[in-house]
C-alpha beads as a LAMMPS data file, in Angstrom:
LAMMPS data file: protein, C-alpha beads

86 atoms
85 bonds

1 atom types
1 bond types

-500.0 500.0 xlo xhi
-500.0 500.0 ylo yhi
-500.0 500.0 zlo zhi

Masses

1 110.0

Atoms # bond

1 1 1 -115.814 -346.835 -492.027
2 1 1 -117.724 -345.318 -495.396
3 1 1 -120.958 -347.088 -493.313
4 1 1 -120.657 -345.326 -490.255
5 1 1 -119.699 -341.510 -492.205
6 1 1 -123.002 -342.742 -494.027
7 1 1 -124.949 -343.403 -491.492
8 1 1 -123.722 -340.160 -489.560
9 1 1 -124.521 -338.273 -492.527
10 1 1 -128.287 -339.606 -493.082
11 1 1 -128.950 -339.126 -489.496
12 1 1 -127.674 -335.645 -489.127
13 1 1 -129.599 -334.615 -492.779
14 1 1 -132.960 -336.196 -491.154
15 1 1 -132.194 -334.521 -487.871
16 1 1 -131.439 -331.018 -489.881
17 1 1 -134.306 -331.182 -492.092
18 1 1 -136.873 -332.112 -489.390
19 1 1 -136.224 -328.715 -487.702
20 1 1 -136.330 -326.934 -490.859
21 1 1 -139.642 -328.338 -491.411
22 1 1 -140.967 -327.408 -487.887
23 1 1 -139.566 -323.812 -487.812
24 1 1 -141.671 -323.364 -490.846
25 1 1 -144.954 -324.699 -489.835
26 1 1 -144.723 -323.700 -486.323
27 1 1 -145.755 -320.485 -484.593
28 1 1 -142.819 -320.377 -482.453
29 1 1 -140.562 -317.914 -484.906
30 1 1 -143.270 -315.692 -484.582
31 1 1 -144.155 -315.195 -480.941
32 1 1 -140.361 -314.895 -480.280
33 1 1 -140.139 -312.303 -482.804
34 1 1 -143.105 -310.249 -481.723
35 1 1 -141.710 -310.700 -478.223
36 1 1 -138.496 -308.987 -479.050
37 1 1 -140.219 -306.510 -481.203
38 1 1 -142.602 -305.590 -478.230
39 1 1 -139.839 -305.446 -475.702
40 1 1 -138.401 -302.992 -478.081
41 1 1 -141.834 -300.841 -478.023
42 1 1 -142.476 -301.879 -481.799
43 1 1 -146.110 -302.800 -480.557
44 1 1 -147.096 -302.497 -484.195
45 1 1 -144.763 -304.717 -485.868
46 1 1 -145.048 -307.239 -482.739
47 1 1 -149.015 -307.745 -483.247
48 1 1 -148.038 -308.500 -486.677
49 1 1 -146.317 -311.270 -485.698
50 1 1 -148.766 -312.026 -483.295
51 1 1 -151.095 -312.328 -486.296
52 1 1 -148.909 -314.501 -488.169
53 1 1 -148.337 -317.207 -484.886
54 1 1 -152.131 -317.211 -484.565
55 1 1 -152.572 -318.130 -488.515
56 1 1 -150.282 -321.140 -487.989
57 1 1 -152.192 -322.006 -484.465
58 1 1 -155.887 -320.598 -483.566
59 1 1 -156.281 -322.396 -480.687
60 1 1 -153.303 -321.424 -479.183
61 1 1 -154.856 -319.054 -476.153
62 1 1 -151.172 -317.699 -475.155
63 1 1 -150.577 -316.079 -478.489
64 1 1 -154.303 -314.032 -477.975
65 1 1 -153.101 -313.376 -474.333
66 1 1 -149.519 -311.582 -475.898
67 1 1 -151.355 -309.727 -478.482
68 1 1 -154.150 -308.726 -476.095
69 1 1 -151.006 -307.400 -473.872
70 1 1 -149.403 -305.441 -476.614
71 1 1 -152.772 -303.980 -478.118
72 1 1 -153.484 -301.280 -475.584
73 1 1 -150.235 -299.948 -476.815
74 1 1 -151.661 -298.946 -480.069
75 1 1 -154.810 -297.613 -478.593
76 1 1 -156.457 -300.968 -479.333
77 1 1 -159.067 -301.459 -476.470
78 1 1 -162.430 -303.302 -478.268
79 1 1 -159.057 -305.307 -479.667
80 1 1 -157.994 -306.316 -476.373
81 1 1 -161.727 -307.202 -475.449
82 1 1 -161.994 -309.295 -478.761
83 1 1 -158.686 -310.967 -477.786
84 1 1 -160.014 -311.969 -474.106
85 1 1 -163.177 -313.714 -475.132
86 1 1 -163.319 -317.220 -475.349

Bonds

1 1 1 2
2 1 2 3
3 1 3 4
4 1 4 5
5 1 5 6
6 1 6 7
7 1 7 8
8 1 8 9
9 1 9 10
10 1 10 11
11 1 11 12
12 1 12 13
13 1 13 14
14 1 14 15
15 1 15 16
16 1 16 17
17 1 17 18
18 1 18 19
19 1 19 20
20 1 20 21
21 1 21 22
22 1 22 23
23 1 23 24
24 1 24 25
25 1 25 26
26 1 26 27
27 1 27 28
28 1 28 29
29 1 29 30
30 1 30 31
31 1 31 32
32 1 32 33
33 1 33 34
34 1 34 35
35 1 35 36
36 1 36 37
37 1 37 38
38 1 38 39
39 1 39 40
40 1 40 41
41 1 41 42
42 1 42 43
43 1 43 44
44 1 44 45
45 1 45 46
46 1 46 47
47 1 47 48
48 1 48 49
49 1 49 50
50 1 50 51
51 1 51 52
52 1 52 53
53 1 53 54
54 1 54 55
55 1 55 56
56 1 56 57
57 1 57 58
58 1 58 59
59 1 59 60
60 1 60 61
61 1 61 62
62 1 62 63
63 1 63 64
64 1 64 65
65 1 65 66
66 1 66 67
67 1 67 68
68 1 68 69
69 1 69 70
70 1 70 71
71 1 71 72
72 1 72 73
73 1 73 74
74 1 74 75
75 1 75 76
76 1 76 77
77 1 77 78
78 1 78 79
79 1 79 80
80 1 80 81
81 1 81 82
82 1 82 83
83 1 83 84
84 1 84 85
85 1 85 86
């Protein structure tokens, strides 16, 4: 029985700590949170996020599209140009 508890144990603490390690080195947090804060109208605090997703992923078009879509908001037009080109 102390085997299996063990084994239960290690599996769940590998399971747990593998999505503790991908929350932080994944952009994911971020674009939900700048999401939420941009459904809210807190375009300034969501591009922020924005920011911070594309720092963990530059090559991730999506997160440019999102902050492209939140930057008129702020009176950000050469922003949302920068945003849009390849």
């Amino acid at each position: 029985m102390k085997k299996y508890l063990l084994a239960f144990w290690s599996f769940f603490f590998c399971i747990f700590t593998s999505i503790a390690i991908y929350a932080e080195n994944s952009p994911k947090p971020y674009i939900d949170s700048a999401n939420k804060k941009e459904q809210s109208g807190d375009y300034a605090g969501a591009i922020k996020d924005y920011n911070k997703a594309i720092n963990f992923d530059p090559g991730n078009p999506e997160v440019y599209f999102y902050r492209a879509k939140a930057k008129p908001n702020i009176e950000d037009d050469i922003g949302v140009i920068q945003d849009c080109e390849p």
